[in-house]
N, C-alpha and C positions, 0 to 999 in steps of 0.2 A: 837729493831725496825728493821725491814727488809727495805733493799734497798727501794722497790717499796713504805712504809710506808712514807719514808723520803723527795722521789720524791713527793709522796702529800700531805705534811705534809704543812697546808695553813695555815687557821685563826683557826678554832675549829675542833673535831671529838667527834663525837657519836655514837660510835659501836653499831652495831644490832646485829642479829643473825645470823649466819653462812648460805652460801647457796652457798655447794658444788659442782660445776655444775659435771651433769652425775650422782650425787647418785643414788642410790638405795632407791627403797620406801622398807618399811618395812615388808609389807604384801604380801600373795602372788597374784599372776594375777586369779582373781575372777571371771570373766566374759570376756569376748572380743566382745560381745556387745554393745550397742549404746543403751544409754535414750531412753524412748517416746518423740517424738518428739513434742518440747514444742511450745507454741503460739508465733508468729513473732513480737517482741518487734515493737512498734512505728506504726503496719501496714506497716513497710519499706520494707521488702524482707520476702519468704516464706523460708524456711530452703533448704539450696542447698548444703550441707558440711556437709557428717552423718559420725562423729568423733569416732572411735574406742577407747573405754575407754584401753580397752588389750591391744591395739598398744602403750597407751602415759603410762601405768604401765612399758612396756619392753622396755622403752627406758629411766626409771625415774623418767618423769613427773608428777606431782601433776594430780587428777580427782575428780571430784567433785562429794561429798557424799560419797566418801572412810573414812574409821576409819583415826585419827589424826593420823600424821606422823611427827618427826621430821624436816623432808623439808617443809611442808604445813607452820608449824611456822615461819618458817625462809622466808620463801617467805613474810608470812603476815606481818613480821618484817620490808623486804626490803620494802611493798609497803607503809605502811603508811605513810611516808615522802612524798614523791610521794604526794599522795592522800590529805595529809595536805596541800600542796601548791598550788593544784588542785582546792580543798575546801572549803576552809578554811571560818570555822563560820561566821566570819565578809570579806567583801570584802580586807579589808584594810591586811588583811593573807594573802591573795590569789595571786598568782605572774600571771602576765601578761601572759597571752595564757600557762597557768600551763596545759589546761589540754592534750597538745601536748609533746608528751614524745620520747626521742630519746637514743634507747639503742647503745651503739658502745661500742669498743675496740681500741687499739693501734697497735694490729695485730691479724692475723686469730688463730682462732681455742683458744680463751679466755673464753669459754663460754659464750658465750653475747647470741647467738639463744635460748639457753638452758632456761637464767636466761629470757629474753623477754617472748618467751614463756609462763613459768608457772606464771610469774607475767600479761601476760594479764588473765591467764585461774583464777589464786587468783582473779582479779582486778573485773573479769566480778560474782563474786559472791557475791561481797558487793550486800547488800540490794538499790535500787533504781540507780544502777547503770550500765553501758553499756560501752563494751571495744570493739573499733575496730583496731584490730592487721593487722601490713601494713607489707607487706615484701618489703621492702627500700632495700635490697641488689643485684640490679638489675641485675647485673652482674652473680651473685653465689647466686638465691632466695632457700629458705631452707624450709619457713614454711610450706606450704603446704606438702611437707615431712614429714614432723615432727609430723604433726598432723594426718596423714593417708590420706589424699586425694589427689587427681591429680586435679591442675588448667591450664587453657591456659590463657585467658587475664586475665589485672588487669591494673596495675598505670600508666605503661606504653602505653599502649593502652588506658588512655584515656586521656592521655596529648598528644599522638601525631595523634588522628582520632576525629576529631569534632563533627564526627556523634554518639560519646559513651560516655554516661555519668557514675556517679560512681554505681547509681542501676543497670547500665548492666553488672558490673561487680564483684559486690559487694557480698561476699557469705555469707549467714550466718549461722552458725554452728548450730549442735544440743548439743552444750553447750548452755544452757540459758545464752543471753546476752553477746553471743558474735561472732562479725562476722570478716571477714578476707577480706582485701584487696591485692590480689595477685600481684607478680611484674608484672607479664604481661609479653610481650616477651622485650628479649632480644634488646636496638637501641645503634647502633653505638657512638651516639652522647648523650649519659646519661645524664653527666655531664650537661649541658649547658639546657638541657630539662627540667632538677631540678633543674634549675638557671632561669626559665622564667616565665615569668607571666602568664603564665596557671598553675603551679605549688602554685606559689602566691594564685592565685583566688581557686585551688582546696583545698589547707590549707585552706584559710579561710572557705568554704564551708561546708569543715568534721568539724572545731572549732566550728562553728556558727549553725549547723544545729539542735543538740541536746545539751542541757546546763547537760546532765547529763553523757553527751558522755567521756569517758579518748580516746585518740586518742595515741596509740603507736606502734612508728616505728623501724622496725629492719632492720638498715645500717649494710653498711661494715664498715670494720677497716679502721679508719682515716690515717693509714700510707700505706694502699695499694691501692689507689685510692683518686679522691680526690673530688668525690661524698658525704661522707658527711659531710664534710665541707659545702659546700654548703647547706645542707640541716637543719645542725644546724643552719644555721641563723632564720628559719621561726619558730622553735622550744620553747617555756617556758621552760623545763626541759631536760638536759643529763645527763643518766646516762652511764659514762665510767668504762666498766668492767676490772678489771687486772686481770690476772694470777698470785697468788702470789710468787715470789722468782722464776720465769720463764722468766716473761718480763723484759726484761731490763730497769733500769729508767731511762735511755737516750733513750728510744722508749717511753716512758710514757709520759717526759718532749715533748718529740716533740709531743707527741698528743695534750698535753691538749695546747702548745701551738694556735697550729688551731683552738682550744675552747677559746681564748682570748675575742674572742666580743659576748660570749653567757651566761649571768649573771646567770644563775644555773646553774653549774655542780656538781653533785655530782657521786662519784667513789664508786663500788663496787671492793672489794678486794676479788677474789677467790681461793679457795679451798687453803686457809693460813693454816697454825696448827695448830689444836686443841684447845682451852684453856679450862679450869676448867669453869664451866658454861654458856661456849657458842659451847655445844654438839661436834658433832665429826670429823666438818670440816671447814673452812675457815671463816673469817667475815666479817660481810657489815660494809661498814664507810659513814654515811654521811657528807659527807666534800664538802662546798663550794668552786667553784675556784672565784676569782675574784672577783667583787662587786654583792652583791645579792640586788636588787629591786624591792620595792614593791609598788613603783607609777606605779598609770592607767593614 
């Protein structure tokens, strides 16, 4: 058992499948084209984010209606826990604002954008289902990069301008079902802005607007700022990415401390070592931290 294992080694684990951040898909770049652009889920927004399929192949990522891939597995592996707790058949499964989901790490460059990423782009393909991907890392925002396009506002522009609500900023991709909330620019004062009840009011907003909505958010590292911290409180689910046998577990142990008052967390463990039937890179662990609740 590796250090970082030990560090979160809590009440149970249930390994899933591997999801190497930065692999390689297996096929080669087939197109660099964009879908037809498909009908605007709910009549909420017209499609404003025309997503390069060639762009997310060279950099990786999962595309939808590519032949199966190794990673596609291992991503649908990581999300269905996720999506269990979101969903779950009977109310009484179902965790408290499950379907608000907060990826982070313990420090930069863990693959947490990577694994966010393709687990909104898996997420937004289940059948009757709709993923809105937030770039939560205010400071250093990534996805719009990631995904091929250039944004100006988003979260931040509409927590601090009264006159902008979330459809003026709201993009939605020409991935079927699924749209992006940009950071927006750049304020001084992040912290305390994601601490106030405009942030309050705008979570419940995104939670409550669509009951078939997964809402996930991609923060910084809990130990380089102290944004989101704060942002885990408003959250149902965290998932904390490691680096495995990279991060220290005296950086691991001090994250999840900060996650003390947030009843799901569960850890992705990445790019670990190989094993004998869980393919050719790292594992997911669902492991809860703390007490998990499932009173409304």
């Amino acid at each position: 058992m590796s250090i970082i294992e030990k560090a979160l080694d809590k009440n149970r684990s249930a390994p899933l499948r591997p999801s190497p951040a930065g692999a390689q898909l297996e096929h080669p770049d087939q197109d660099a084209g964009s879908p037809a652009t498909p009908t605007p889920a709910h009549g909420e927004h017209p499609v404003s984010a025309r997503i390069d399929f060639g762009h997310l192949r060279r950099q990786g990522l999962i595309v939808p209606g590519d032949q199966r891939s190794n990673l596609a597995e291992e991503i649908r592996m990581m999300k269905r826990p996720l999506l269990n707790n979101a969903f779950g058949r009977h109310s009484a499964m179902r965790i408290p604002r499950g379907r608000l989901i907060m990826m982070t790490s313990a420090l930069p460059r863990e693959g947490k954008t990577f694994l966010a990423t393709n687990l909104a782009i898996s997420m937004a393909m289940e059948i009757d289902r709709t993923v809105l991907l937030v770039d939560a890392d205010v400071a250093h925002p990534s996805i719009p990069r990631v995904l091929g396009f250039e944004a100006d506002r988003g979260l931040m522009d509409v927590l601090t301008d009264p006159d902008l609500t979330i459809p003026d900023v709201l993009l939605r991709t020409s991935i079927e079902n699924l749209s992006v909330l940009p950071a927006g620019r750049p304020h001084g004062r992040s912290t305390e802005i994601l601490a106030s009840d405009a942030m309050r009011t705008l979570l419940d907003e995104l939670h409550d607007r669509y009951q078939d909505r997964i809402i996930l958010f991609d923060s910084p590292p809990l130990l380089a700022t102290s944004e989101p911290g704060v942002l885990a409180a408003g959250m149902g689910q965290v998932v904390m990415v490691v680096d495995a046998d990279r991060t220290p577990a005296a950086s691991v142990e001090n994250a999840m401390q900060q996650l003390a008052g947030c009843d799901v967390v569960l850890t992705a463990l990445n790019r670990a070592p190989s094993t004998p039937g869980f393919g050719d890179g790292g594992y997911y662990h669902d492991r809860p931290y703390g007490e998990v609740s499932h009173e409304h």
